[in-house]
C-alpha positions in Angstrom: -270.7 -63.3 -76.0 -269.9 -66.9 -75.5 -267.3 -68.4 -73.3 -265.2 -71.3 -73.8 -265.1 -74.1 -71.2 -261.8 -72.7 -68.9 -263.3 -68.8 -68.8 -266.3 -70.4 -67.5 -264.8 -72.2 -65.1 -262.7 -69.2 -64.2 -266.0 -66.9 -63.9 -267.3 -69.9 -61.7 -264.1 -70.3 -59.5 -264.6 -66.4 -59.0 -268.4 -66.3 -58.1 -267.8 -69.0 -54.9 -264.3 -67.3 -54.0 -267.2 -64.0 -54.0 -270.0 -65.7 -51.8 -267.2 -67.6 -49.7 -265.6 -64.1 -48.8 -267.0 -61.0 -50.6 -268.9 -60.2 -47.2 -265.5 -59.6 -45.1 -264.0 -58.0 -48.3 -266.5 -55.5 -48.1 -266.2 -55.1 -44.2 -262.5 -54.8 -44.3 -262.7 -52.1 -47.6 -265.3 -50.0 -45.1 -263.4 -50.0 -42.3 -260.3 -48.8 -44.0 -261.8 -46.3 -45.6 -263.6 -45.0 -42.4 -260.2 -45.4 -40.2 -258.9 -43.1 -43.4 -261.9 -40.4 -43.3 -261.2 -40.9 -39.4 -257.8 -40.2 -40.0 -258.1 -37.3 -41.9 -261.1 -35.9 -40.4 -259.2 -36.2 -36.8 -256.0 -33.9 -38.9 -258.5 -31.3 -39.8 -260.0 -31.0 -36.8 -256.3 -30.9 -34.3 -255.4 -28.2 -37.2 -258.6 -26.2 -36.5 -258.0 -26.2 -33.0 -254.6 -24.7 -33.2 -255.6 -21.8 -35.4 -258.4 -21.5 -33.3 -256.0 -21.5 -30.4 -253.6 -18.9 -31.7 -256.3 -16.2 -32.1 -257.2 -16.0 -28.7 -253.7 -16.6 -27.5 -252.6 -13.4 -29.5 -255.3 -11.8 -27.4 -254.0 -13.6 -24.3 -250.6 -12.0 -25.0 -252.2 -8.6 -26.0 -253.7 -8.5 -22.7 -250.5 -9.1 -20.6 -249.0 -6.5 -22.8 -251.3 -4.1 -21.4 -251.3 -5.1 -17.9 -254.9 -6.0 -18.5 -255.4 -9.3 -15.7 -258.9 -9.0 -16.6 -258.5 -10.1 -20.0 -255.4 -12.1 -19.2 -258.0 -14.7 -16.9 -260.5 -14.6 -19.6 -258.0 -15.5 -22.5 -256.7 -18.3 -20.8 -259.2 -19.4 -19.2 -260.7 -20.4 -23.0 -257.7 -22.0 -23.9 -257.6 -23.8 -21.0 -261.5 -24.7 -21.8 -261.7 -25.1 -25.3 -257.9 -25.5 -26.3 -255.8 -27.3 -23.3 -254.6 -30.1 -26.1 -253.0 -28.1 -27.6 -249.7 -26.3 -27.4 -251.1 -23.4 -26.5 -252.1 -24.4 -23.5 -248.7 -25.2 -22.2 -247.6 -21.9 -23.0 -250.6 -20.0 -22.1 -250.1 -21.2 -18.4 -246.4 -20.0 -17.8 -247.7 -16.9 -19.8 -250.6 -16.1 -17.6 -248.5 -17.3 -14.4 -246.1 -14.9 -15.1 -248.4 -12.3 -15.7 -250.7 -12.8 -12.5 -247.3 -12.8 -10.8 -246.5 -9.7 -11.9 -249.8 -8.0 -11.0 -248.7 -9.4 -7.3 -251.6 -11.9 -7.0 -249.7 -15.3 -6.3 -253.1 -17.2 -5.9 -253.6 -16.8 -9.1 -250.6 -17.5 -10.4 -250.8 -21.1 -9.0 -253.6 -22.5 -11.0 -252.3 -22.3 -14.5 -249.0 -23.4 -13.1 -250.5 -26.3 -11.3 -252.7 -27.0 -14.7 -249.3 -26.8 -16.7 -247.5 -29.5 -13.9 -250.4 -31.8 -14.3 -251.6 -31.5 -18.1 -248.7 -30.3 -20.3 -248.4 -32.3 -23.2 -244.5 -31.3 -23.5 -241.9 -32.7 -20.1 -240.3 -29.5 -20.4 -243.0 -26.6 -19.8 -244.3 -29.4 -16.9 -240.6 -28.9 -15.6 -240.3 -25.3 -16.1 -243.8 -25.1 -13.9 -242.9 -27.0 -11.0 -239.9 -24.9 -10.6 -241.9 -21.7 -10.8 -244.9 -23.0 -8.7 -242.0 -24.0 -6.0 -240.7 -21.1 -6.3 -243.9 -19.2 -4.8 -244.5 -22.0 -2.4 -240.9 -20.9 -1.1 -242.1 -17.7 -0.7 -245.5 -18.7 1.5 -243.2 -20.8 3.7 -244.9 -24.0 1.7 -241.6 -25.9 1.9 -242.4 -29.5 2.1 -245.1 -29.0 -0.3 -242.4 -27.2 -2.6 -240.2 -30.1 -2.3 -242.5 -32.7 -3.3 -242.9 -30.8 -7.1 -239.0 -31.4 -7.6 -237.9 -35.3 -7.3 -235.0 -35.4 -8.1 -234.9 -38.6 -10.3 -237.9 -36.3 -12.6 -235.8 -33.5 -13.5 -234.1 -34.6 -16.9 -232.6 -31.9 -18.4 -233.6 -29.2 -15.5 -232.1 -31.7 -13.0 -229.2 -28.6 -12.2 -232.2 -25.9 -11.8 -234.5 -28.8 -9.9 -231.4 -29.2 -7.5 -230.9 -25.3 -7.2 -234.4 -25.0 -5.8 -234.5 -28.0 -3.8 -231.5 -26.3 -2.3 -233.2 -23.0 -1.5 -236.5 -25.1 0.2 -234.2 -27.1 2.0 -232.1 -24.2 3.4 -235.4 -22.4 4.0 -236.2 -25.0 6.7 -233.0 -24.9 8.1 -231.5 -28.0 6.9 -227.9 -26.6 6.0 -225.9 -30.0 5.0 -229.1 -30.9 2.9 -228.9 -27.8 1.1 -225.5 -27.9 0.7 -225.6 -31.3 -0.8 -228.5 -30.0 -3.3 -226.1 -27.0 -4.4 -223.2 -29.2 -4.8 -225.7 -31.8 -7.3 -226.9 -28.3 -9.0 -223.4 -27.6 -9.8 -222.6 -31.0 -11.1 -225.5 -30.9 -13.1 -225.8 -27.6 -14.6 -223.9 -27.2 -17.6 -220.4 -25.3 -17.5 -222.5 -22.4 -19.6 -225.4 -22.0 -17.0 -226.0 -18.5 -16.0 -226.7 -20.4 -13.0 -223.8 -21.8 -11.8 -222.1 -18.6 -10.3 -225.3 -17.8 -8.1 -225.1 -21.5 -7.1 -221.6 -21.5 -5.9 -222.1 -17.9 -4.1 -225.0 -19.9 -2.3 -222.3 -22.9 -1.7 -219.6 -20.1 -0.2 -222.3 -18.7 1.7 -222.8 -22.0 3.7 -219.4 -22.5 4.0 -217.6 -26.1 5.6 -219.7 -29.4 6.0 -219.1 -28.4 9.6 -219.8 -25.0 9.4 
C-alpha cells in the first residue's frame, strides 16, 4: 500500500519519537505493571494471612474456653510468630493475658501484654495493655516501673483510666497528694458515663482534704 508524502512523514516523525524514547516507555509500562502485580499480589497475600490467622485464633479462643493454658501458649504463640501484623495479634495478646491471668500465672501474662504495648498495630489495644500490664506490676510492688507505662500526655482517649491507675501506683508508694491529684485528672477526664467515675471519687473521699 502506498503512502502519500505527509503519512510518510508522519510514520517517519513517529519511528525517531520511538528510538528517541521507546526505551523509557517500555521501562515506565514495566514498572507499572510490576508495582500493579505488586500491588495486588501484596492484597492477596495480607488477605491470606488473616484467614490464616483466624483459624488458629478460633483455636486460641477454644482453648481459653476450656481452661486449656497449654493450648492457650501454643495458639498464640503462632500468631504471635506467623501472624503478629495482623489484627489478630492485638487481640490474641489481651486474650491470652487474660487467660494466663486467670490460671494465676502473672509471668506469663506479661509477655503478650508487653508484645501488645510494643507492637500493636491499633493505639487503643497498646493503651488497653499498658493499663493491664500496670495493673500486675501494682500488684508485684513494681510501682515506678508501672508508672513509666502510663504518661500522661499518651493516654488519648484512656487518659481518665491512665489517670485512675497512675493514681493507684502513686498511692501505692505512699504519695497521697500525688494520688489525689491523679484521681481528681481521672475524674475530669472520664466521661460523665464512665462506670468508673464513682470508684474514682470513693478513692478521692477515701483520701480525704489536701491536708489530710
Amino acid at each position: 500500500m502506498a503512502y502519500d508524502l505527509e503519512e510518510q512523514e508522519q510514520i517517519e516523525r513517529l519511528k525517531a519519537f520511538w528510538e528517541r524514547y521507546g526505551n523509557f516507555i517500555l521501562t515506565v509500562v514495566t514498572v507499572v505493571l510490576l508495582a500493579v502485580a505488586g500491588y495486588r499480589g501484596w492484597g492477596w497475600y495480607q488477605a491470606r494471612q488473616a484467614s490464616e490467622a483466624s483459624v488458629v485464633y478460633a483455636q486460641l479462643r477454644t482453648a481459653v474456653e476450656l481452661k486449656d493454658v497449654a493450648k492457650v501458649k501454643e495458639a498464640a504463640g503462632t500468631i504471635f510468630e506467623k501472624y503478629g501484623g495482623t489484627a489478630y495479634g492485638q487481640m490474641a495478646a489481651l486474650l491470652a493475658a487474660k487467660a494466663y491471668s486467670d490460671a494465676g500465672d502473672m509471668k506469663s501474662a506479661k509477655a503478650p501484654l508487653q508484645w501488645a504495648v510494643d507492637k500493636a498495630p491499633d493505639g487503643a489495644y497498646a493503651q488497653i495493655a499498658r493499663l493491664r500490664l500496670a495493673g500486675i506490676l501494682l500488684d508485684e510492688k513494681s510501682y515506678d516501673e508501672g508508672l513509666k507505662l502510663l504518661p500522661v500526655e499518651s493516654g488519648g482517649r484512656f487518659a481518665g483510666e491512665f489517670a485512675d491507675r497512675r493514681g493507684d501506683l502513686l498511692l501505692a508508694q505512699g504519695k497521697r497528694d500525688d494520688a489525689r491529684a491523679a484521681y481528681a485528672m481521672a475524674l475530669e477526664k472520664l466521661g460523665d458515663r464512665s462506670s468508673l467515675r464513682r470508684v474514682v471519687q470513693i478513692k478521692v473521699d477515701a483520701l480525704g482534704g489536701a491536708g489530710s
